[in-house]
Each structure stands twice: as structure tokens, then as C-alpha cells.
MIGULUM-251684 format. One record per residue (C-alpha): residue number from 1; residue in one letter; x, y, z. Coordinates in steps of 0.5 Angstrom, whole numbers. Example, Ala and Ser with C-alpha at 12.3 -4.5 7.8 and 13.67 -1.06 7.14 Angstrom:
{i:1, aa:a, px:25, py:-9, pz:16}
{i:2, aa:s, px:27, py:-2, pz:14}
***
This chain:
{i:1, aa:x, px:6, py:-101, pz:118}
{i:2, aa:x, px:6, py:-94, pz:114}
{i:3, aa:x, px:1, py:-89, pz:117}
{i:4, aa:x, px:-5, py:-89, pz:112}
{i:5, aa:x, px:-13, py:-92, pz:113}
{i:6, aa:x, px:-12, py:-98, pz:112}
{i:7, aa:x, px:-6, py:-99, pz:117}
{i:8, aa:x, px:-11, py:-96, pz:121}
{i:9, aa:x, px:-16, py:-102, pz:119}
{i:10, aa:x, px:-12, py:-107, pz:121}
{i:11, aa:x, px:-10, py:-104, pz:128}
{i:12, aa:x, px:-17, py:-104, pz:130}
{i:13, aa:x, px:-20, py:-111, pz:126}
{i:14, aa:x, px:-22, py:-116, pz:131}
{i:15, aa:x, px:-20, py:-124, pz:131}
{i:16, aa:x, px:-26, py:-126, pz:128}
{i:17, aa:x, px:-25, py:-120, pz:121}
{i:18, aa:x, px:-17, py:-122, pz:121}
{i:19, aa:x, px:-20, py:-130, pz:119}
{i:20, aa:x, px:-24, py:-127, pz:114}
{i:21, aa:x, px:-19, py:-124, pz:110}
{i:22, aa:x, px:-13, py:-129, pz:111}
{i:23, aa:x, px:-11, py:-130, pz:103}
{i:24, aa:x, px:-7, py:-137, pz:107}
{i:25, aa:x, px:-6, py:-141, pz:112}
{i:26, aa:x, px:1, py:-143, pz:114}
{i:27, aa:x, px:0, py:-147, pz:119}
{i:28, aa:x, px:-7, py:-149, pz:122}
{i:29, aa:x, px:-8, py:-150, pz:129}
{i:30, aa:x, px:-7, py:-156, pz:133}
{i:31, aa:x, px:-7, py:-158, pz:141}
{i:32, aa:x, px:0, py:-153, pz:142}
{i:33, aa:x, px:1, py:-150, pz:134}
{i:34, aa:x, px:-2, py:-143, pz:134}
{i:35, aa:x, px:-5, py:-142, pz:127}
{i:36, aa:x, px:-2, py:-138, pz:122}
{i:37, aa:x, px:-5, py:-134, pz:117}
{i:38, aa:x, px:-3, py:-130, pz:111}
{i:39, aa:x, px:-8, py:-123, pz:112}
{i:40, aa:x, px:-9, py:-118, pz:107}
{i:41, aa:x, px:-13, py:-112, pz:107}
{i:42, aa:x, px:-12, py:-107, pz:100}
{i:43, aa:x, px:-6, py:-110, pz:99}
{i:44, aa:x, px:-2, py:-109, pz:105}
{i:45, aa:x, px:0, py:-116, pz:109}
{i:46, aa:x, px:1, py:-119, pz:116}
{i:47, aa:x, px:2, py:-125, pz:118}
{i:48, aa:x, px:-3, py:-126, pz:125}
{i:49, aa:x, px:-1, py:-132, pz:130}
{i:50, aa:x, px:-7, py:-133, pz:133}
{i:51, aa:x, px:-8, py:-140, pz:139}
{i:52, aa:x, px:-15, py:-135, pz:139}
{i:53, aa:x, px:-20, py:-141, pz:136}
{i:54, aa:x, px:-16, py:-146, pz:140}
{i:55, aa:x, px:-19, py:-150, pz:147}
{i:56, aa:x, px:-18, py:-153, pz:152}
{i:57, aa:x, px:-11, py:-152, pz:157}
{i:58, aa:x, px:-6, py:-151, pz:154}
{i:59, aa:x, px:-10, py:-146, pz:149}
{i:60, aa:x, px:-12, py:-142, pz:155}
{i:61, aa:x, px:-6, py:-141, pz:159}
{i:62, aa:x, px:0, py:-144, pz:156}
{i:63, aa:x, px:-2, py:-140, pz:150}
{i:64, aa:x, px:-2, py:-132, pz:153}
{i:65, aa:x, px:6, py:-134, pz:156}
{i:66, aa:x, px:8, py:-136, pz:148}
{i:67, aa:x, px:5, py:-130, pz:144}
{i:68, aa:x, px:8, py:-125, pz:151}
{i:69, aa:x, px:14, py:-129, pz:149}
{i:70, aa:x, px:15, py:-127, pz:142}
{i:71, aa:x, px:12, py:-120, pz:142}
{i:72, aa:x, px:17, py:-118, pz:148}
{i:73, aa:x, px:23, py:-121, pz:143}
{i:74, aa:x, px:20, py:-116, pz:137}
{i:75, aa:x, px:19, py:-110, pz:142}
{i:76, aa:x, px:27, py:-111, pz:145}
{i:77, aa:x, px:29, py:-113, pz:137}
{i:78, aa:x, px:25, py:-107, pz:134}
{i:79, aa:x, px:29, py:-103, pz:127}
{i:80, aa:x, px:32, py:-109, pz:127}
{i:81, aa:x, px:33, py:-111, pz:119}
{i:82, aa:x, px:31, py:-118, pz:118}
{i:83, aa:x, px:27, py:-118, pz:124}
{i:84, aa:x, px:19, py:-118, pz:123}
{i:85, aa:x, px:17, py:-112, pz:126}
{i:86, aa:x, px:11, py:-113, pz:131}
{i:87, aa:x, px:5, py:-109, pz:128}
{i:88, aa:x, px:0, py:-110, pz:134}
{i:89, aa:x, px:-2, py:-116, pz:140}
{i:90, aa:x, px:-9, py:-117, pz:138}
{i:91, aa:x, px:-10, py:-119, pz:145}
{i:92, aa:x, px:-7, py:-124, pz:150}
{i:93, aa:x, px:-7, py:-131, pz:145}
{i:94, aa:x, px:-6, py:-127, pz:139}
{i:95, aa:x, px:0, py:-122, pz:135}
{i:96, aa:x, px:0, py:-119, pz:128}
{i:97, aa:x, px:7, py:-119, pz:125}
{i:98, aa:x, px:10, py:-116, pz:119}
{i:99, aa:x, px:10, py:-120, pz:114}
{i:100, aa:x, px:16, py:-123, pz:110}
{i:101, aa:x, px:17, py:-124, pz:103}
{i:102, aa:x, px:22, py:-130, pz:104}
{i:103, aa:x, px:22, py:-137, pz:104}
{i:104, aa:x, px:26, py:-143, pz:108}
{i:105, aa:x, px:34, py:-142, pz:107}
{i:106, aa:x, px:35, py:-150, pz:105}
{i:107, aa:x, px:29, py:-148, pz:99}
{i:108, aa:x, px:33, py:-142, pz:97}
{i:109, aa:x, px:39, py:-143, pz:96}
{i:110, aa:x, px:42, py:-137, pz:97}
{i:111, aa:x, px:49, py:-132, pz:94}
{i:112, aa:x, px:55, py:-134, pz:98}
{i:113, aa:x, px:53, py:-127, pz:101}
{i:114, aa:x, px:47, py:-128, pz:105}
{i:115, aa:x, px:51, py:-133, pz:109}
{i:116, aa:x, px:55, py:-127, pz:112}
{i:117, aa:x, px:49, py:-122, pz:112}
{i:118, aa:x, px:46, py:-128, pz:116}
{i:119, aa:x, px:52, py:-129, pz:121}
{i:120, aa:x, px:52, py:-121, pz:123}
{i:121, aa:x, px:44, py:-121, pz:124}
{i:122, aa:x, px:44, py:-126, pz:128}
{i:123, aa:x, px:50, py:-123, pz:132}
{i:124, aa:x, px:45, py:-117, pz:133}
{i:125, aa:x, px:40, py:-121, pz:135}
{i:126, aa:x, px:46, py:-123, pz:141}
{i:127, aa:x, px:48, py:-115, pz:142}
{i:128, aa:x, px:40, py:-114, pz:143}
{i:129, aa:x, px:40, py:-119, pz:149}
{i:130, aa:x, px:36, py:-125, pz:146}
{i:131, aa:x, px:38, py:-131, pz:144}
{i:132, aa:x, px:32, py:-135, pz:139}
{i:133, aa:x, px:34, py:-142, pz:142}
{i:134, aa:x, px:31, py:-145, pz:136}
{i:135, aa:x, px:35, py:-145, pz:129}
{i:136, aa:x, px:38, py:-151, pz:130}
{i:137, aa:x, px:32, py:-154, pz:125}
{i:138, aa:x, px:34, py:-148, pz:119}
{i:139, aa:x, px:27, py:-147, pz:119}
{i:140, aa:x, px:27, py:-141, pz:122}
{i:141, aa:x, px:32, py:-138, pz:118}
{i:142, aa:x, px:28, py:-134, pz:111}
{i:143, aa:x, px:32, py:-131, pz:105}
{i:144, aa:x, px:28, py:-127, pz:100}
{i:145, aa:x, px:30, py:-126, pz:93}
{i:146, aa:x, px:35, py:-120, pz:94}
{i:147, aa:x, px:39, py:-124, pz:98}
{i:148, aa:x, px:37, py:-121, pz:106}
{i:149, aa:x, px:35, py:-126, pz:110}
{i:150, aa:x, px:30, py:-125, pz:116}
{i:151, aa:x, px:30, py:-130, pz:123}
{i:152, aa:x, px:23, py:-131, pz:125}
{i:153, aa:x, px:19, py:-134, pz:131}
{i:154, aa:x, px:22, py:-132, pz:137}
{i:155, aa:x, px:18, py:-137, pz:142}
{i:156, aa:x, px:23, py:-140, pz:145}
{i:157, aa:x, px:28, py:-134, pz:146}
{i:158, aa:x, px:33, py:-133, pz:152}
{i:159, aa:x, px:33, py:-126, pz:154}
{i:160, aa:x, px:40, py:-124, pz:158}
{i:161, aa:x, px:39, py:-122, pz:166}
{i:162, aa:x, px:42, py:-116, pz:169}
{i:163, aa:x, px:49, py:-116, pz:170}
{i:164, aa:x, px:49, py:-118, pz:177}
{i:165, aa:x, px:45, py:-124, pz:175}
{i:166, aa:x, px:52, py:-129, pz:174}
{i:167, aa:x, px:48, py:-136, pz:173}
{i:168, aa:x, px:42, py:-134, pz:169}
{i:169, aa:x, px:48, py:-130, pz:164}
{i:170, aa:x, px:52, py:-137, pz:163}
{i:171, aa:x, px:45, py:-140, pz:161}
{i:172, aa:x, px:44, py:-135, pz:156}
{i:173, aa:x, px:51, py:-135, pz:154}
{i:174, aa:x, px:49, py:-143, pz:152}
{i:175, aa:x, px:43, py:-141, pz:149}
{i:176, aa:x, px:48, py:-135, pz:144}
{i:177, aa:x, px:52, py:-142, pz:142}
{i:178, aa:x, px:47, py:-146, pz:141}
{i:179, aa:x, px:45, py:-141, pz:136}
{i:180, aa:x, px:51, py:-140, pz:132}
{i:181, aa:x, px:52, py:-148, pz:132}
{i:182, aa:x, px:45, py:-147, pz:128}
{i:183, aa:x, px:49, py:-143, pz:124}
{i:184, aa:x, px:55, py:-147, pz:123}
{i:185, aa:x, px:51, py:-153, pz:121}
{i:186, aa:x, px:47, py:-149, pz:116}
{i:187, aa:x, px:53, py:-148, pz:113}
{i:188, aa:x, px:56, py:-154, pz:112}
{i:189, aa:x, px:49, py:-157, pz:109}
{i:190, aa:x, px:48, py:-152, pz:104}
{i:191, aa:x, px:54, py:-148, pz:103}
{i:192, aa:x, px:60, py:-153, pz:105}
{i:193, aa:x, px:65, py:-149, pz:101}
{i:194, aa:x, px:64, py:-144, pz:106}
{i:195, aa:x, px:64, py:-148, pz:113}
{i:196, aa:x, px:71, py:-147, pz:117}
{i:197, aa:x, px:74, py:-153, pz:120}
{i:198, aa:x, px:71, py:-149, pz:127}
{i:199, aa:x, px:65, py:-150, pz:124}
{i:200, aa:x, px:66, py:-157, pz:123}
{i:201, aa:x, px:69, py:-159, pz:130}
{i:202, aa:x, px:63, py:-154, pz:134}
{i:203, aa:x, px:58, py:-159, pz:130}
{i:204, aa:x, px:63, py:-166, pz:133}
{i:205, aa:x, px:62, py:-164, pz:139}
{i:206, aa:x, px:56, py:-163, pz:142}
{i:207, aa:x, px:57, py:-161, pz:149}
{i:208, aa:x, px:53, py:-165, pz:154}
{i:209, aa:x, px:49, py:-159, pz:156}
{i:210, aa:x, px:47, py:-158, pz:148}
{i:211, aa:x, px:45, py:-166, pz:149}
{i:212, aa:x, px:40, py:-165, pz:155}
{i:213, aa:x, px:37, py:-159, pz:153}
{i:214, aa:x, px:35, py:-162, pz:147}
{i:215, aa:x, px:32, py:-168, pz:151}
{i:216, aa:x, px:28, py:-164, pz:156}
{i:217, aa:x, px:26, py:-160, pz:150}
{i:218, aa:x, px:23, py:-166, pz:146}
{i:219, aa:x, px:21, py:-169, pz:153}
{i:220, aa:x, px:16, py:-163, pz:154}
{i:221, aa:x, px:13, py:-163, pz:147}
{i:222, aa:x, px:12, py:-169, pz:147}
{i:223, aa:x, px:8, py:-169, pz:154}
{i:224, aa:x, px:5, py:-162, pz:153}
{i:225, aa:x, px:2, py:-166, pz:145}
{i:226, aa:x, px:0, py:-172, pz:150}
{i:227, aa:x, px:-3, py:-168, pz:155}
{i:228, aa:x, px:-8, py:-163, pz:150}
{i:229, aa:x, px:-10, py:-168, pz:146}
{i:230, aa:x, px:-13, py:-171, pz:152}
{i:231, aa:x, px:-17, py:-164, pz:154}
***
């Protein structure tokens, strides 16, 4: 965020003054979705993730752990090229974020180079010490015109343990495979003359710990949906 008045505005504006100059929304708020606003202020832009205006539990204290979670990934992968950067915790259930000019990778169909520009940052991503744990759905994979391409919203990422923490680096290391499954998928969908027969063979064969990890995924949404909607 460059170092000038307006930086200075948008450091300091409360929840309340963000809303009033969101110019979109990409996402509004549901019993456990932040809303999502595209905020300008004299031509600077930010997208403020906020579960600020939301109520009951989940808003209350499941909220907090959710926005810790994304800005401590942004903070350990600060500088990092594709990577929004953090701007600012407004406070604990909401975060502004640089604002990324791309779309989703499936509606861009990007150069034949992007692909390799993807693969190194998410290798970064990995050298940094997060896995994200949420790309297999494309959806958080973002390309801009020129070709660079951004990961975002890193909710659900995994950290690497200290060395001596054996268990907790296996787990992460399924986590730094699932990513790059996501990857060979999104090759073999948008640009199969770039997918290997490794890509290919890595998405036959869903190991059995990627199976139960994505069924106690969707089994906790679905209950955490059921249980905000009743609060």
C-alpha cells in the first residue's frame, strides 16, 4: 500500500466507513461466509473480508480463528509475488487485503506460460512453510491479463511444525500434495497438452487419506451450515 494520505485513511477507517465506500460486493455474508467488498477510496482498492456484521456463534467465535488464520499465512508469505498482501486487520473478524486485478483461472484461459508461473509460486508458497489445503476447486487460483497469476484465501492453510514435530510434518506434507494434485488437475482441465502422464496417474489415484480428508471436510461444513442456520 504506497505511503501517502490516503494509505493513511484507509489504515485508520472503521467497519462501518469500509462499507460505505465498498464499490462491489463479491460475496455477501451467510451463516459461515464472510462478506467480501471491493473498497475504494480516491482510487486505491482493497478487498475487506469482514464476518463483522454477522450474528450468532459461528460469527462470534469461530470467525476470529478464520481471519487469524488467513492474515498469519499473508504475514509469513509477505513480498511474495502473487500473493496478496495484507494491508491491515481491522480487528478480530475482519482483514483488508490487497486487491488483485485477475479473474478465476478456468474464465481466463491463460498462455501456456502462466501455467509454469503458477507451479513455481505455489512451490514458494510450500518453501514458505504453508500449504493453502483448498485449491483442488480452482477457485482460488486467479490470473490477470498479463499473465501472473495470484493464489488467495488462505483460510484453510497448514503450516509446517518444527523439525522435531515428525507427525505434524507428515500431515503437512499431504497437505503440500494435495496442492499440487490441484495443480495437475487444473492442467489436465484447461490445458491437457501441458499435462504429464504424472499428472494424469496422480489424479487416478486418489490415496485414501485425500478421500477421508475431503469427507470430514464437507461433513463439518455442512453441520457447521446446519448449526448457524439454527442460531
Amino acid at each position: 500500500m504506497p505511503d501517502d494520505g490516503t494509505a493513511s485513511v484507509l489504515m485508520t477507517m472503521t467497519r462501518d466507513q469500509l462499507h460505505a465506500t465498498a464499490i462491489r460486493y463479491f460475496k455477501t455474508a451467510g451463516p459461515t461466509e464472510p462478506e467480501v467488498a471491493l473498497v475504494e477510496r480516491d482510487g486505491h482498492r482493497v478487498v475487506f473480508k469482514d464476518y463483522g456484521r454477522g450474528q450468532g456463534w459461528f460469527a462470534r467465535l469461530v470467525a476470529p480463528v478464520l481471519i487469524w488464520r488467513e492474515a498469519s499465512a499473508l504475514e509469513a508469505l509477505a513480498s511474495l509475488p502473487g500473493v496478496p498482501r495484507l494491508i491491515r486487520r481491522v480487528d478480530a473478524r475482519g482483514v483488508l487485503i490487497e486487491y488483485c486485478p485477475a479473474v478465476p483461472w478456468g474464465q481466463a484461459r491463460p498462455a501456456d506460460a502462466a501455467y509454469a508461473r503458477l507451479s513455481a509460486l505455489v512451490a514458494e508458497i510450500h518453501a514458505r512453510g504453508i500449504a493453502h489445503g483448498d485449491l483442488r476447486g480452482g477457485g482460488n487460483f486467479l490470473v490477470d491479463d498479463s499473465g501472473q497469476p495470484y493464489v488467495v484465501d488462505f483460510v484453510a492453510r497448514v503450516r509446517r511444525g518444527r523439525t522435531w514435530n515428525i507427525g505434524w510434518n507428515w500431515l503437512f506434507a499431504q497437505f503440500v500434495g494435495a496442492d499440487d494434485s490441484a495443480l495437475a488437475k487444473l492442467r489436465v482441465k484447461h490445458a491437457p497438452h501441458l499435462a504429464t502422464a504424472a499428472d494424469r496417474a496422480r489424479l487416478a489415484r486418489r490415496g485414501p487419506l485425500e478421500r477421508l480428508a475431503r469427507t470430514i471436510g464437507e461433513t463439518v461444513r455442512r453441520l457447521t451450515r446446519q448449526f448457524a442456520s439454527r442460531d
